[in-house]
C-alpha positions, -999 to +999 in steps of 0.1 A: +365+228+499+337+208+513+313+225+491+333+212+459+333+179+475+298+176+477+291+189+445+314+162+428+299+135+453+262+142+437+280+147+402+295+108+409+262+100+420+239+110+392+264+096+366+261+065+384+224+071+384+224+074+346+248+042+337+227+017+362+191+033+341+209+021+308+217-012+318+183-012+334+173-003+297+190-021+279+191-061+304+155-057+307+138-028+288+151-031+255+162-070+256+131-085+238+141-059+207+178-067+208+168-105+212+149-104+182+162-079+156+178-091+125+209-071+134+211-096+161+250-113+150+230-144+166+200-144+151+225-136+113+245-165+122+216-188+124+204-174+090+234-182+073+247-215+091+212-230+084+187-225+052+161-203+054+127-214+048+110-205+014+087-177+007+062-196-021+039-176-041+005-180-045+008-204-074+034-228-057+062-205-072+088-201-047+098-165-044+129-166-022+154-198-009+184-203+005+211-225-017+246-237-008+269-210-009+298-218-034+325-189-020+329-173+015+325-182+053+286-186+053+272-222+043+236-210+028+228-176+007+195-164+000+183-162-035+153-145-053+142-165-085+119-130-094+149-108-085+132-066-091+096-081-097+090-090-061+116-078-040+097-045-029+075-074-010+097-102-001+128-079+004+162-096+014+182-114+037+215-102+035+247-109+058+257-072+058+222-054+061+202-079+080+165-086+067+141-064+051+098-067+036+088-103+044+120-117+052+117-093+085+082-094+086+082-136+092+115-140+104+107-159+136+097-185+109+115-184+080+150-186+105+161-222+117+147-227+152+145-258+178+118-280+165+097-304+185+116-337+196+102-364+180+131-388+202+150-386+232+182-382+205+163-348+198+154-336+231+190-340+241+205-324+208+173-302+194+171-304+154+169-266+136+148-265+110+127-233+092+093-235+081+082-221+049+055-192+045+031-187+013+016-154+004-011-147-016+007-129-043-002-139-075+030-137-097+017-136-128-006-105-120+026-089-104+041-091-139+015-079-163+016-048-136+054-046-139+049-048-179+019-024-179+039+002-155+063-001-180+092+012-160+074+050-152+079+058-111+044+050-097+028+020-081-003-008-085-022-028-061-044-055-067-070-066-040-097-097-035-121-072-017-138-102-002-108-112+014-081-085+018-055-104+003-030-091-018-029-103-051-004-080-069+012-050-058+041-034-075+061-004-072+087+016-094+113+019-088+126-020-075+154-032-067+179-061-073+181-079-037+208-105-056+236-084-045+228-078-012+231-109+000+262-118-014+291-130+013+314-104-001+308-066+021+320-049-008+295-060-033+266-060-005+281-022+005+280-010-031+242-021-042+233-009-009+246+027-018+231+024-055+197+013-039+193+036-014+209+071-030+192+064-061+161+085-050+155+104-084+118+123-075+120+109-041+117+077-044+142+054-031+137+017-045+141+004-011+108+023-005+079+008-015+058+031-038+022+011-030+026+016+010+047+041+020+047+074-007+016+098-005+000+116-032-031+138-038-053+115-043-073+141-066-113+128-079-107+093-064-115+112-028-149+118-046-161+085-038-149+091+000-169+124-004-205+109-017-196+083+010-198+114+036-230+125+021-247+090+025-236+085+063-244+120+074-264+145+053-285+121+030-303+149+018-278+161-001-276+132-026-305+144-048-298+185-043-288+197-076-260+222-080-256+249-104-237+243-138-208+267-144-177+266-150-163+283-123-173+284-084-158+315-061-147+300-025-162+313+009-139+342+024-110+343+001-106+353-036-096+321-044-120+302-077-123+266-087-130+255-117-133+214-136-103+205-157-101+225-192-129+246-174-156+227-189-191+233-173-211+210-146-232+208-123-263+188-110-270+164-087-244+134-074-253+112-101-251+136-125-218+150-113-195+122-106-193+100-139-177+133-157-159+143-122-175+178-114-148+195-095-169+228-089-200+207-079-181+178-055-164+213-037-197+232-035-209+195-020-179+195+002-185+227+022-224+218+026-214+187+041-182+203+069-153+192+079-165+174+107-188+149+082-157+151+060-132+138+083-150+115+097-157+099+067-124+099+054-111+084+092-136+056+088-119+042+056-086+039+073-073+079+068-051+089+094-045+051+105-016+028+093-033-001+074-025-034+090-006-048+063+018-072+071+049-054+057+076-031+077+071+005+070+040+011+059+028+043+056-006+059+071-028+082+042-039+121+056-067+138+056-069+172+078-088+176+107-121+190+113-105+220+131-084+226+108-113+244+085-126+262+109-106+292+096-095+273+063-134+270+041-112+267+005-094+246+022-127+219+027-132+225-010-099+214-021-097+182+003-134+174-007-121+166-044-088+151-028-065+180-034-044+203-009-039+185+024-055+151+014-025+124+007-029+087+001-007+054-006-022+032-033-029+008-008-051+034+006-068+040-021-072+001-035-090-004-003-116+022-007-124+008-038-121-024-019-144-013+007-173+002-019-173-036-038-177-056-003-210-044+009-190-014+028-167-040+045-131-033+044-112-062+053-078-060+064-049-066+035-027-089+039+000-111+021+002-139+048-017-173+035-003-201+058+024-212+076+039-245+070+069-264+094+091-290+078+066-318+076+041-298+060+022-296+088+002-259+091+019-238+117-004-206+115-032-198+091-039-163+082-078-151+094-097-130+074-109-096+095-129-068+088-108-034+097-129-006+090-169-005+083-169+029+063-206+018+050-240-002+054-245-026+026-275-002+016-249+026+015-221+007-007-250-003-034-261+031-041-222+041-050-219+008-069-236+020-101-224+054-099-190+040-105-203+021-129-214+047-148-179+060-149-167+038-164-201+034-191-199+072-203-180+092-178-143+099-176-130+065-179-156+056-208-138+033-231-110+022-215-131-010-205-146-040-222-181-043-214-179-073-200-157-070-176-187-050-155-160-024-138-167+005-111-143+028-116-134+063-110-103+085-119-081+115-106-062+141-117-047+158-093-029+193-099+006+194-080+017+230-091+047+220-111+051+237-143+066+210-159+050+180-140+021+189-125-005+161-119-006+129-101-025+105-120-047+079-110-076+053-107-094+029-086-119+001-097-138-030-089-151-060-110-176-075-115-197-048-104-223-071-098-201-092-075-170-079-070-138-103-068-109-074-074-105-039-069-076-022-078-054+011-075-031+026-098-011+061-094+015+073-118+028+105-099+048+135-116+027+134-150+031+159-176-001+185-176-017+172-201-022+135-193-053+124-172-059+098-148-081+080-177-053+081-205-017+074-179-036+047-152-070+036-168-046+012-192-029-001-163-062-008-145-076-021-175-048-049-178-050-057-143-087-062-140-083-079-172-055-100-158-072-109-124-109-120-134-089-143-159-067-158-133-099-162-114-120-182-145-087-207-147-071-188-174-034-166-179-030-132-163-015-123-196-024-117-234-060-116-220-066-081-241-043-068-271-035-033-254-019-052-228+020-063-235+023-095-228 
C-alpha cells in the first residue's frame, strides 16, 4: 500500500511539474509571440476598430487601405485596389485568418498604435493612429509580368541589382484577397478553402511561386559554375574540352549528352553562349564538389534570402560530401540538374550579383516608413548579403552572357539595344508528358546594369526551351524596366509584348 502511495505521490508531482513548465512557457517563454501574432483577438480588434495604414506602391499607387465597412460588427475593412496582381506580396488582412505577405510582415506599423502626445489631452487619453509603408514595387512592371505570364503556373522577378529592391515579382497562381476580408465567416471560410486546396501541380496560390517553390535550375547554374572556376581553379577557364556529343560519367554507366544531342565542346567561352552540357559537366568534376558548393553557398544556396516577406524559401545545392561516392552526381548539379533546386528569387539574384561588380545586395520590398504627419518613421538601408565575386571576377562573366544573348541560345529574342546578359535553362524533370522546367536570367545594360531579372515557367512540354517559353517574358520585362527607368511606360514598349 505504501508503495502505491508513493508512486501516485511522484505521479502528482511530475504532472504538477509539467503544468507549472507550461505556464512558465507560455507567461514568459512564449508571451512576446502570443503578444504579437496576428491571431492575437487583440491585436484583430485594433485592426478592425481603427484603419489600417496604406501599403503605397512605388509610384504613389496605394496597394491596400482600409474603408468604412458598410455591413457587419467591424468599423474598417481592408481593401486591395490591384486585387490577384499584387496580393502574393501585400497579402491580406482578414478578420477570420489574421494577416498574411506584407500585411504580417509590417504589422507593428500598418496597425493603429499609441502615438506621441503632442498635449497633456493626449498623454492622458493616447490618440491611435497607423502609419503607412511604401515598397518599391513598381506596379506597372508587375502587370506587363502578369500579362506576359499570361496565366501559365510559373513566376518573375524583377531586381535593381544596384540596390536589391524589388521592382516586380509575380507568381501564378494568385489569389483574390477581396473575400477574405470580408466580415461575413462564411464568405472568408469559403475563399480560404478555394485558395488554399486549389493546389493543381503543387502550387497553392497562397504560396508564392518567386520565393517559396524550387526548381532545377538547369543551364542558369552554369554561370554559378564558371563562377566556381574563376574563384578557385582559374586555370581551367582557357582549357579546352573535347567536342562530342556525348560524355560517359566516372564509375557508373550513366552518359550525358547537350539537348537534341548536338556536339560541343571547347573552352568556357566557347561553351556557354550555346550551353554545352557535356563540356560545363566535364568542367564540373575537374573543378569538385568542394569548389562547387562553395561557390554555389556563396551566392545565397543553402541560406534563406533576407527578403522581407513570410515564408520564404532557401534554394539547395548538395554538399561536398555528398559526391564523394556520387561523381554523376557533380556532373548533373554542375549544369543545375539532379539535386540543385532554386526559387526565382534565387536565381534573379545571381544574375543580380554578376551585373553589380559581384555584389549581391540584399532584396527587399521595404522603401520608407511614414507616421500620420508624414514624418519618416524608418528608412530601408541598402546592404550587401553575399560577395560571390571580385569586381575583376564579375567583368569576365559579363560578356560571356552577353554573348548569349548576341549568337548563343537566347540570340534573337533581344533588341540590340537593350545591351542584355542573359543565359537560359532547360532543365529535364523526367515526366513523359511534362518534362522541363524552363527558364532564364538577365541583366541590362550590360555595360551598366540597372535590372536583372528571373523567369521560370515549370512543368513545360518537352519540346519548349528556356529561350522560346521565358526569353519572351524576360524580353518584356527588361523592355518594360529600362523604359520605366528613361521616364517612359512599362508597357507597349516592344510589339511582342501585350499590352
Amino acid at each position: 500500500m505504501a508503495r502505491r502511495l508513493q508512486v501516485l505521490a511522484i505521479g502528482l508531482l511530475v504532472l504538477f511539474a509539467i503544468l507549472a513548465a507550461q505556464a512558465v512557457n507560455v507567461q514568459y517563454v512564449r508571451a512576446p509571440g502570443l503578444d504579437a501574432s496576428s491571431l492575437n483577438p487583440r491585436n484583430t480588434e485594433a485592426g478592425l476598430q481603427y484603419p489600417r495604414g496604406e501599403i503605397v506602391a512605388a509610384d504613389g499607387s496605394i496597394l491596400a487601405e482600409s474603408v468604412p465597412a458598410t455591413t457587419g460588427y467591424y468599423r474598417w475593412r481592408r481593401v486591395y485596389p490591384d486585387g490577384a496582381l499584387t496580393s502574393g506580396l501585400v497579402g491580406f488582412a482578414s478578420p477570420s485568418y489574421g494577416t498574411w505577405a506584407l500585411e504580417a510582415e509590417y504589422d507593428q506599423y500598418l496597425i493603429a498604435h499609441a502615438q506621441p502626445a503632442q498635449s497633456l489631452a493626449q498623454v492622458l487619453a493616447p490618440t491611435k493612429a497607423a502609419d503607412s509603408v511604401t515598397i518599391t514595387l513598381e506596379p506597372q512592371l508587375q502587370r506587363v509580368a502578369a500579362r506576359a505570364l499570361a496565366g501559365r503556373n510559373g513566376a518573375a522577378v524583377v531586381l535593381d541589382p544596384r540596390t536589391g529592391a524589388v521592382l516586380a515579382m509575380y507568381s501564378n497562381p494568385t489569389y483574390n484577397p477581396s473575400p477574405l476580408t470580408s466580415s461575413s465567416f462564411v464568405v472568408a471560410e469559403r475563399a480560404w478553402k478555394k485558395d488554399v486546396t486549389n493546389n493543381a501541380a503543387g502550387f497553392p496560390p497562397l504560396g508564392l511561386v518567386a520565393t517559396q517553390q524550387t526548381f532545377p535550375p538547369g543551364s542558369t547554374f552554369k554561370i554559378v559554375t564558371t563562377s566556381a572556376v574563376l574563384v578557385h581553379k582559374p586555370s581551367l577557364l582557357n582549357v579546352s574540352f573535347p567536342v562530342v556529343a556525348t560524355i560517359h560519367l566516372p564509375d557508373s554507366n550513366k552518359t550525358l549528352s547537350n539537348y537534341a544531342f548536338i556536339p560541343c565542346g571547347g573552352t568556357i567561352a566557347q561553351m556557354l553562349p550555346p550551353s554545352c552540357d557535356q563540356g560545363y559537366a566535364r568542367l564540373g568534376l575537374d573543378l569538385g564538389g568542394a569548389a562547387l558548393t562553395s561557390t554555389a553557398e556563396s551566392y545565397g544556396f543553402n541560406s534563406v534570402p533576407p527578403l522581407d516577406l513570410p515564408g520564404v524559401q532557401a534554394s539547395s545545392f548538395p554538399s561536398a560530401a555528398s559526391f564523394t561516392y556520387n561523381v554523376p552526381g557533380l556532373a548533373y548539379s554542375a549544369i543545375g540538374q539532379q539535386n540543385v533546386r532554386a526559387t526565382a528569387l534565387q536565381m534573379a539574384l545571381v544574375a543580380a550579383a554578376v551585373a553589380n561588380h559581384g555584389q549581391m545586395m540584399a532584396p527587399h520590398l521595404l522603401s520608407y516608413v511614414s507616421a500620420p504627419d508624414g514624418s519618416t518613421v524608418k528608412r530601408y538601408q541598402d546592404w550587401v548579403w553575399r560577395h560571390p565575386l571580385t569586381a575583376t571576377q564579375a567583368a569576365v562573366i559579363i560578356p560571356l552572357m552577353q554573348d548569349v544573348a548576341k549568337y548563343g541560345t537566347a540570340a534573337g529574342i533581344f533588341p540590340s539595344w537593350a545591351d542584355v546578359g542573359a543565359k537560359t535553362g532547360t532543365s529535364q524533370v523526367g515526366n513523359a508528358v511534362q518534362n522541363t522546367d524552363d527558364w532564364m536570367i538577365a541583366f541590362a545594360p550590360a555595360s551598366d546594369p540597372t535590372v536583372a531579372v528571373a523567369v521560370t515557367l515549370p512543368y513545360q512540354v518537352t519540346s519548349a526551351t528556356g529561350a522560346s517559353i521565358a526569353g519572351p517574358v524576360v524580353k518584356c520585362l527588361i523592355e518594360g524596366a529600362l523604359s520605366l527607368q528613361s521616364g517612359r511606360p512599362a508597357s507597349g514598349t516592344a510589339t511582342t509584348c501585350p499590352s
